[in-house]
C-alpha positions in Angstrom: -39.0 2.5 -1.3 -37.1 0.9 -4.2 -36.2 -2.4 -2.8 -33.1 -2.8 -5.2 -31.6 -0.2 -3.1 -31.1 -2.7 -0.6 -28.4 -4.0 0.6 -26.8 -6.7 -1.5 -29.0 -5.9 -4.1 -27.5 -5.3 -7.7 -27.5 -1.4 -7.4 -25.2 -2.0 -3.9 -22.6 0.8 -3.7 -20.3 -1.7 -2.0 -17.1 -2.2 -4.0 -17.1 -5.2 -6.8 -15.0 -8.3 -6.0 -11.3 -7.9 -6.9 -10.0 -9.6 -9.9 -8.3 -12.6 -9.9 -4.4 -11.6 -10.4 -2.9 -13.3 -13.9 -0.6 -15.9 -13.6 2.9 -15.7 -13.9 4.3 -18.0 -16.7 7.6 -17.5 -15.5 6.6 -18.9 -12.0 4.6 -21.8 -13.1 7.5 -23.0 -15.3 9.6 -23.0 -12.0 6.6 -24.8 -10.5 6.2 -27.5 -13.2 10.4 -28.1 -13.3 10.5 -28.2 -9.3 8.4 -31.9 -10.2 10.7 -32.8 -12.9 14.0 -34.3 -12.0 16.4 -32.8 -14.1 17.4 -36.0 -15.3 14.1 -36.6 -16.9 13.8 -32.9 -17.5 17.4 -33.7 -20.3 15.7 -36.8 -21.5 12.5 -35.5 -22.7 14.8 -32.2 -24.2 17.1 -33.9 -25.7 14.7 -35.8 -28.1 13.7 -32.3 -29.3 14.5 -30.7 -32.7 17.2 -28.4 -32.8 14.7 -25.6 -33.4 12.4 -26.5 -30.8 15.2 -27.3 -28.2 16.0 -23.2 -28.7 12.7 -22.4 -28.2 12.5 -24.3 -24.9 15.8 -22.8 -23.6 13.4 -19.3 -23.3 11.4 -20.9 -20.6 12.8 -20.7 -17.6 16.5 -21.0 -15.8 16.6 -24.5 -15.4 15.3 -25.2 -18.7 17.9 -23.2 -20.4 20.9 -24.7 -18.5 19.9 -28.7 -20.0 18.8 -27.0 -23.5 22.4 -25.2 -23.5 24.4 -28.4 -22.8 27.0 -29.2 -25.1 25.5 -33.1 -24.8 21.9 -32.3 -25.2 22.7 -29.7 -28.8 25.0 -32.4 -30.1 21.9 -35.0 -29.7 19.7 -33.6 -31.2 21.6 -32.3 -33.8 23.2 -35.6 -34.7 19.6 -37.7 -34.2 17.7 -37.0 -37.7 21.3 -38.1 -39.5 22.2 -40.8 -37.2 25.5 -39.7 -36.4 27.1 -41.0 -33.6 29.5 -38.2 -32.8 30.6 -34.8 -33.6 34.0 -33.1 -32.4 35.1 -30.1 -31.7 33.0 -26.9 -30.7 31.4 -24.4 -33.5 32.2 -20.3 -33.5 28.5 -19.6 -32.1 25.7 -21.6 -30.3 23.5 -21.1 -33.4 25.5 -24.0 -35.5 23.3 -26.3 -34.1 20.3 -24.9 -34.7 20.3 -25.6 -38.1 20.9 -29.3 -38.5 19.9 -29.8 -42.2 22.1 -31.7 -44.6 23.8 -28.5 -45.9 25.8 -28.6 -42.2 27.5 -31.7 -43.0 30.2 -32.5 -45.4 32.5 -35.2 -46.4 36.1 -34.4 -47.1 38.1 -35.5 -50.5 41.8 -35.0 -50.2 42.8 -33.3 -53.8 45.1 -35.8 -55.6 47.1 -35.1 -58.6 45.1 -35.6 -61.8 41.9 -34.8 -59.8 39.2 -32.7 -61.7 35.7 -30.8 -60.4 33.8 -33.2 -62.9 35.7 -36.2 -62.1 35.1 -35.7 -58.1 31.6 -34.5 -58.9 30.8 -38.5 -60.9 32.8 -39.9 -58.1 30.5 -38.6 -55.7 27.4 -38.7 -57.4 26.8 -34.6 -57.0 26.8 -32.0 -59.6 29.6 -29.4 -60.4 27.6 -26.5 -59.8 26.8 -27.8 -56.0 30.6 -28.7 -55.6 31.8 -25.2 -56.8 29.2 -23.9 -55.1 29.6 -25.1 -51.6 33.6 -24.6 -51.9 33.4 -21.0 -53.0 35.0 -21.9 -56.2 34.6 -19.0 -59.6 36.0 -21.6 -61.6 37.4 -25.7 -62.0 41.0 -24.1 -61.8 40.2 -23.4 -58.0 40.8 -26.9 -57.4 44.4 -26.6 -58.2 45.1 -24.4 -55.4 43.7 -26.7 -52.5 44.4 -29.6 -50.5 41.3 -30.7 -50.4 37.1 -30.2 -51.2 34.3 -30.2 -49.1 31.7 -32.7 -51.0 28.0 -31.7 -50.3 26.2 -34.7 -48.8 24.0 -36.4 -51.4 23.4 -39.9 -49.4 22.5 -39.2 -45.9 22.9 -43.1 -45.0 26.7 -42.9 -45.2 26.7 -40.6 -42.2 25.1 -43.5 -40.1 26.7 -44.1 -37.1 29.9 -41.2 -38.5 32.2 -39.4 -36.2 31.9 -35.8 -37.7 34.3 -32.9 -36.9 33.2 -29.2 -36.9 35.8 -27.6 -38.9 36.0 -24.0 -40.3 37.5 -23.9 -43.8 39.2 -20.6 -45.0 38.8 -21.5 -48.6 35.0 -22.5 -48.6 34.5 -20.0 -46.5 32.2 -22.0 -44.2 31.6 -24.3 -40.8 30.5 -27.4 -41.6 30.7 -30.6 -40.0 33.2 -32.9 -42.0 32.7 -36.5 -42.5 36.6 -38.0 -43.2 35.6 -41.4 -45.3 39.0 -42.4 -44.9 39.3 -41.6 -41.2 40.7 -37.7 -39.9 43.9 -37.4 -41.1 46.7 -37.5 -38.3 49.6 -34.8 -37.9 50.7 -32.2 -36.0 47.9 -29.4 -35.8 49.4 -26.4 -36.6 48.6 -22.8 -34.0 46.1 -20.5 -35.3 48.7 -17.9 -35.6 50.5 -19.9 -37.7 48.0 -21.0 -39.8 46.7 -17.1 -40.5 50.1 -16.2 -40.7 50.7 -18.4 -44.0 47.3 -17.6 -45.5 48.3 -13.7 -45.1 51.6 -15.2 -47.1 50.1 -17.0 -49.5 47.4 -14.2 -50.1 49.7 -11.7 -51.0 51.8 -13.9 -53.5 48.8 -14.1 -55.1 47.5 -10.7 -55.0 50.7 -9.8 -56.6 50.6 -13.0 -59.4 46.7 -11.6 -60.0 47.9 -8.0 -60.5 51.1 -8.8 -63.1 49.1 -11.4 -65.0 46.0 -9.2 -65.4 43.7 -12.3 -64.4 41.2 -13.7 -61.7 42.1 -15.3 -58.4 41.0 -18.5 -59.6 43.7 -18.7 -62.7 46.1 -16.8 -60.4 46.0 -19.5 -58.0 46.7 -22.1 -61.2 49.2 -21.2 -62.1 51.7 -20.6 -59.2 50.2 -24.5 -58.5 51.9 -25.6 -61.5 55.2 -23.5 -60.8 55.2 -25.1 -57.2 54.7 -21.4 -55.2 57.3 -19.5 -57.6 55.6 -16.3 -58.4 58.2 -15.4 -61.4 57.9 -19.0 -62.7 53.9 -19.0 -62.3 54.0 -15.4 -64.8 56.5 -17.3 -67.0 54.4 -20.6 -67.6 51.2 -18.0 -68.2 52.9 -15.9 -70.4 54.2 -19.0 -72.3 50.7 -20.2 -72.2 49.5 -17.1 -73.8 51.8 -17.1 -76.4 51.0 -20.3 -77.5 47.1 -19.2 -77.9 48.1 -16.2 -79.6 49.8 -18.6 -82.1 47.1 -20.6 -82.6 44.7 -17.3 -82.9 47.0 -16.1 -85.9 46.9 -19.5 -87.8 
């Protein structure tokens, strides 16, 4: 007789040994934050990179409660700039993922005589990044705005800045705005006021735009240099226009 037949021999029609069951990640991420205190647990997260502290809100329940703190994402996104403190609360979550330079601005309050190339060699950035980051089509969209948003070519005069996360309807853009001068004071006007006078202003110039036969940009010139007076912003163009036409025919 065969003696691999045998009992406990290789050829054995006893059933194999059950495999080991695979481990639950979720479970030992509850395991391995059960001997974290939490206050350790925010320390170590909130020395991670923006990107990375997202990533780590995906392991487990208590891991996504510190790496959703307003205190923790406003670390770590103020850390590789060194600013001390940002105000105010962004439109979505994923503001703070992204904490390159391009989030940060620094206000300029428009002045009269103020030009894009005269703010651009005042701030040591180009005309083209200027226009760019304030959704401008031409230099005569400065004309129609309180103020510009300067892209950030000096990271070091951030150090130790109070920022404020501001959405502006003409740049078209949230961006955390560095006030040089120190945030303006006032009264804040309600949102509803504030779109109300925008739908306002919008239509006057849709209407300017139409009569005159010209871009927003130019549109929004001219009823700047008649004060808001639609019939004396076509006026001033029209005189404008006559005067090159006069010049044309010399």
């Amino acid at each position: 007789m065969d003696s691999r037949g045998a009992a406990g021999g290789p050829d054995s029609s006893s059933p194999a040994d059950p495999t080991s069951p695979e481990p639950d990640p979720a479970a030992a991420a509850d395991a391995m934050d059960a001997r974290l205190p939490a206050d350790l647990l925010r320390a170590v997260l909130q020395r991670l990179p923006p990107i990375d502290l997202a990533r780590s809100a995906c392991v487990c329940r208590a891991w996504h409660a510190v790496a959703s703190d307003r205190a923790v994402l406003e670390a770590a996104f103020c850390a590789p700039w060194g600013v001390r403190r940002v105000v105010g609360e962004p439109a979505t979550q994923a503001f703070w993922r992204a904490a390159s330079l391009g989030r940060f601005a620094l206000s300029h309050a428009v002045r009269r005589g103020d030009n894009v190339p005269g703010v651009a060699l005042k701030y040591s950035v180009q005309v083209t990044d200027i226009k760019r980051f304030n959704n401008m089509m031409s230099d005569h969209g400065i004309y129609s705005r309180e103020r510009l948003l300067i892209p950030i070519s000096n990271p070091e005069i951030l150090l130790g800045s109070t920022c404020y996360i501001e959405m502006d309807h003409n740049a078209k853009r949230e961006v955390a705005v560095f006030y040089p001068e120190g945030r303006p004071s006032g009264k804040t006007e309600s949102l509803a006021n504030i779109a109300s006078a925008e739908r306002r202003s919008r239509r006057i110039l849709e209407s300017v735009r139409r009569s005159l036969h010209v871009d927003d940009e130019t549109a929004a010139y001219y009823l700047s240099v008649s004060e808001g007076d639609p019939r004396a912003a076509m006026m001033e163009y029209s005189e404008d226009l006559r005067w090159e036409q006069q010049r044309a025919g010399r």
